[in-house]
C-alpha positions, -999 to 999 in steps of 0.1 A, spaced: 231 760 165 258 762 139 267 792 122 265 795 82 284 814 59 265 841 56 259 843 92 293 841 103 303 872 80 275 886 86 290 887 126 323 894 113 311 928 94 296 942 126 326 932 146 310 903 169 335 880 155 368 883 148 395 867 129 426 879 125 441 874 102 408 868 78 410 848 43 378 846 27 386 815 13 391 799 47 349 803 51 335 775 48 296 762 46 297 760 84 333 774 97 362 787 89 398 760 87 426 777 106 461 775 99 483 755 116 506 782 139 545 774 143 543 756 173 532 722 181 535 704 217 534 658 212 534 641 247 557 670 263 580 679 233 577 713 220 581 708 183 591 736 160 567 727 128 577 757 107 613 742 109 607 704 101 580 713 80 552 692 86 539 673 119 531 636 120 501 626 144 501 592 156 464 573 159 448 585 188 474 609 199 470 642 212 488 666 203 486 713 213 489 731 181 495 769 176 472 786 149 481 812 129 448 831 134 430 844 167 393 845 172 372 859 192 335 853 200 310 866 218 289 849 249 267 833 227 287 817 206 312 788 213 344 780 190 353 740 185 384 730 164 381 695 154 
């Protein structure tokens, strides 16, 4: 099951989830976006995004990214970034 809105801060108020830091405008319909961190790791590299100031993905390449925020959720939850 995905987690609404409401149900999402609903966890967040009783402390089941956490984000940290939390921008309510982040909250979407289904999810919350996360910020890119500082970091960023392309095929080995360690790439300092803060510093060049944005990060270019090739097609189909992978690519480790820091976020900003950390999350925690309990056991019957699961966290995807897409």
């Amino acid at each position: 099951m995905i987690l609404s809105d409401n149900e999402i801060m609903r966890r967040i108020e009783i402390g089941d989830i956490i984000i940290e830091p939390f921008n309510r405008d982040c909250l979407t319909g289904n999810g919350y976006d996360l910020s890119m961190g500082k970091k960023a790791e392309v095929d080995g590299r360690e790439i300092d995004v803060e510093k060049e100031g944005f990060l270019k993905i090739a097609s189909k390449e992978t690519v480790l990214v820091s976020t900003y925020e950390t999350i925690k959720v309990p056991n019957d939850c699961i966290a995807e970034m897409r």
